[in-house]
C-alpha positions in Angstrom: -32.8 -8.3 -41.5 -33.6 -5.4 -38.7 -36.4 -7.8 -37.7 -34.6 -11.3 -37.0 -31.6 -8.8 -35.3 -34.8 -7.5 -33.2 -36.0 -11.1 -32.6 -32.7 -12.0 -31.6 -32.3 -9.2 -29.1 -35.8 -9.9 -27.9 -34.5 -13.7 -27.3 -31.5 -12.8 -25.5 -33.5 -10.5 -23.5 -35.4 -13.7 -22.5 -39.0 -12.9 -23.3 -40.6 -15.6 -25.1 -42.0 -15.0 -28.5 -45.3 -16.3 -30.0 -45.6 -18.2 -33.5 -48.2 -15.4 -34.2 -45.9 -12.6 -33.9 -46.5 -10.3 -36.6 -43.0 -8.3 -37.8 -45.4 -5.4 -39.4 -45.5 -4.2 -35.9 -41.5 -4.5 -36.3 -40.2 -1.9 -34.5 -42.2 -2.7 -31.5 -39.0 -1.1 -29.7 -36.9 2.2 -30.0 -35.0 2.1 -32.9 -31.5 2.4 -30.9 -32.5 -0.5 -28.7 -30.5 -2.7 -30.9 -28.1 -0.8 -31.0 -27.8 -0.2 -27.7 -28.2 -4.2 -26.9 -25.3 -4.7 -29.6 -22.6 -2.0 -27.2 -23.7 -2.7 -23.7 -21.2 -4.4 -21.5 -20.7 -8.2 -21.5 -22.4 -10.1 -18.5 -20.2 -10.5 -15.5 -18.5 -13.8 -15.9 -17.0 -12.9 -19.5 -15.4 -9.5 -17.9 -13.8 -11.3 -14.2 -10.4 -11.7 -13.8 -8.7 -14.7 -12.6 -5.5 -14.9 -11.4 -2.9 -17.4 -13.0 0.0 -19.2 -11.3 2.4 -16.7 -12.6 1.1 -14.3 -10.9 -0.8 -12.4 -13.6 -4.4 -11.7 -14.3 -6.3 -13.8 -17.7 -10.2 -14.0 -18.1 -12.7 -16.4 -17.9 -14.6 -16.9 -20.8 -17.0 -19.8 -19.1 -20.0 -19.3 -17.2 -20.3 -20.4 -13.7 -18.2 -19.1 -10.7 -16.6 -22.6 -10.1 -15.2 -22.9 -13.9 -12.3 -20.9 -12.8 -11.7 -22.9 -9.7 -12.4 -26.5 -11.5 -9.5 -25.6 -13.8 -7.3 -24.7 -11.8 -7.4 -27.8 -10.3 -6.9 -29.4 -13.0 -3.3 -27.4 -13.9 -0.9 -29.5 -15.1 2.0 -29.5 -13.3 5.3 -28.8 -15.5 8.6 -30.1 -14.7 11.8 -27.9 -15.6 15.0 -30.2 -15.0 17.3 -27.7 -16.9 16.2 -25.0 -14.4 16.4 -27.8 -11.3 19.8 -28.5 -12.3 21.1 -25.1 -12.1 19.5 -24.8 -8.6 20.7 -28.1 -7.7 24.3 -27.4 -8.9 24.7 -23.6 -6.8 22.9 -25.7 -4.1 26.0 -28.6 -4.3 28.3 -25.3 -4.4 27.1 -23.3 -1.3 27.2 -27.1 1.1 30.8 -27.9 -0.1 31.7 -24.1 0.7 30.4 -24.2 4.1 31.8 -27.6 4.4 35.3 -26.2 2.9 35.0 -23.4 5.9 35.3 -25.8 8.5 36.1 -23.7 11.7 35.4 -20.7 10.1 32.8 -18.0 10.8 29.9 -19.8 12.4 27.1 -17.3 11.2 28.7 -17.9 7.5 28.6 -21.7 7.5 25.5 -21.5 9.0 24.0 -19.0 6.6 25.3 -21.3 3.5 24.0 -24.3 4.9 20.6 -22.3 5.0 20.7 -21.0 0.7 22.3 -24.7 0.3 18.6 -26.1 1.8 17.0 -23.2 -0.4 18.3 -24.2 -3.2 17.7 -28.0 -3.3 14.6 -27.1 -2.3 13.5 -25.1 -4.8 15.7 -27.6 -7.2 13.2 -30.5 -6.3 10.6 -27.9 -6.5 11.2 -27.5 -10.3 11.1 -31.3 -11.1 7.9 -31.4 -9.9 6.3 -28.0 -10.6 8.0 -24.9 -12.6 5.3 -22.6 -12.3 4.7 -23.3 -8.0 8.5 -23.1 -7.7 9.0 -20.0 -9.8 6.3 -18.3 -7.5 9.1 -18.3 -4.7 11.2 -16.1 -6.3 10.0 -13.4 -4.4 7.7 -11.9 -1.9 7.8 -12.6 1.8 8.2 -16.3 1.4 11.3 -16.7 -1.2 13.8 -17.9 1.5 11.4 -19.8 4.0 12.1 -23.6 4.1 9.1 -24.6 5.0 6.8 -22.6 2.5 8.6 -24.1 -0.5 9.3 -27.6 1.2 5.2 -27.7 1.7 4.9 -27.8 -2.2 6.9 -30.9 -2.4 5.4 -34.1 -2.4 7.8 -35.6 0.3 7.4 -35.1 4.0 10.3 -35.8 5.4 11.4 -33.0 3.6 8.8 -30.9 5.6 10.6 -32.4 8.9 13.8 -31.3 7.5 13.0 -27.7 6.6 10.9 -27.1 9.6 14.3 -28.2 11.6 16.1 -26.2 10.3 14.2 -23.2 10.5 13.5 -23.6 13.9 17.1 -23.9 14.7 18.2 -20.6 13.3 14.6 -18.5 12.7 14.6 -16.3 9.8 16.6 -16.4 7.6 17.8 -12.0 8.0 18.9 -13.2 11.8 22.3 -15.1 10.2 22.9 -11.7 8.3 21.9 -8.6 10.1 22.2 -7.6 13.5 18.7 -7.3 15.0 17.2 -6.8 19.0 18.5 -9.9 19.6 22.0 -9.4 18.9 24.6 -10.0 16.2 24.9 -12.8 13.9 28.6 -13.8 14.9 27.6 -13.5 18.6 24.4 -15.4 18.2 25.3 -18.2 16.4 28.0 -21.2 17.4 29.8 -24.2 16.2 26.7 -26.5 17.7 24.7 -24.0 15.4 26.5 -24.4 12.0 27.3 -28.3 12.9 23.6 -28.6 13.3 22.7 -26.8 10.0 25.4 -28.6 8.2 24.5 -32.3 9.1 20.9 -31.1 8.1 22.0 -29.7 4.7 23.7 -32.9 3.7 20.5 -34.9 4.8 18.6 -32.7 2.6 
């Protein structure tokens, strides 16, 4: 037995063994080597991490460095239309607010119109990919138009978004002052008519 096992290490060592090998020279090696062979540390691509969609780290048990890559291209992407329709529904909430407000606070309607575009986003986001859409519920990006509107398959929903944005910049600027002023003195009627027309669209 101790002589196949030292065969087998000699194998995966990769020298090349004769038909004439004679196992009366068996050990030809230290008697820990196999030992030692059987506890040393897996080669490289069974120990590397790669990074899932959730965010978390799994291991690749494939060799090559582009196994990792090739599957994640080939992710399937998961609807979740119970979780859509709860976005969809606060979404429908927040635009009839703002459109409830009328000639109220400017900043406010314009701000609602803003997490009313989040949140259909993010909505259509879930229909066509749970685990891309769940990724933007935080970090820097979780309230930016455009970053979740360039998962979607549908550009004029890019045009949209990026209108939007641009109108009113980040989305902090409709809810804290900043160096360039106050919300309620930096945004107008034009401002939350604009947002709102856009919001319906969307």
């Amino acid at each position: 037995m101790q002589y196949i096992q030292s065969l087998l290490s000699r194998l995966e060592c990769g020298e090349i063994i004769p038909e004439d090998d004679d196992h009366n020279t068996f050990p030809s090696r230290q008697p820990s080597s196999f030992y030692e062979d059987i506890f040393r540390s897996p080669p490289s691509y069974y120990r590397e991490p790669r990074s899932s969609s959730s965010g978390t780290s799994s291991f690749s048990y494939s060799r090559g460095p582009s196994s990792s890559s090739h599957r994640n291209q080939e992710r399937t992407r998961m609807p979740d239309k119970p979780e859509a329709h709860k976005w969809l529904k606060q979404a429908d909430h927040d635009l009839k607010e703002a459109e409830r407000r009328g000639d109220g606070s400017s900043c406010w309607i314009t701000y609602m119109c803003h997490q009313a575009a989040e949140k259909v986003l993010k909505a259509a986001l879930y229909l066509e990919d749970r685990d891309a859409a769940q990724s933007y519920q935080s970090g820097s990006q979780c309230h930016s138009l455009t970053a979740v509107a360039q998962q979607l398959s549908c550009s004029s929903i890019l045009s949209l978004a990026r209108d939007m944005e641009c109108h009113v910049g980040h989305h902090t600027y409709m809810r804290y002052p900043t160096s360039l002023g106050v919300p309620c003195d930096r945004y107008a009627q034009h401002d939350a008519e604009f947002m709102l027309e856009k919001a319906v669209t969307l």
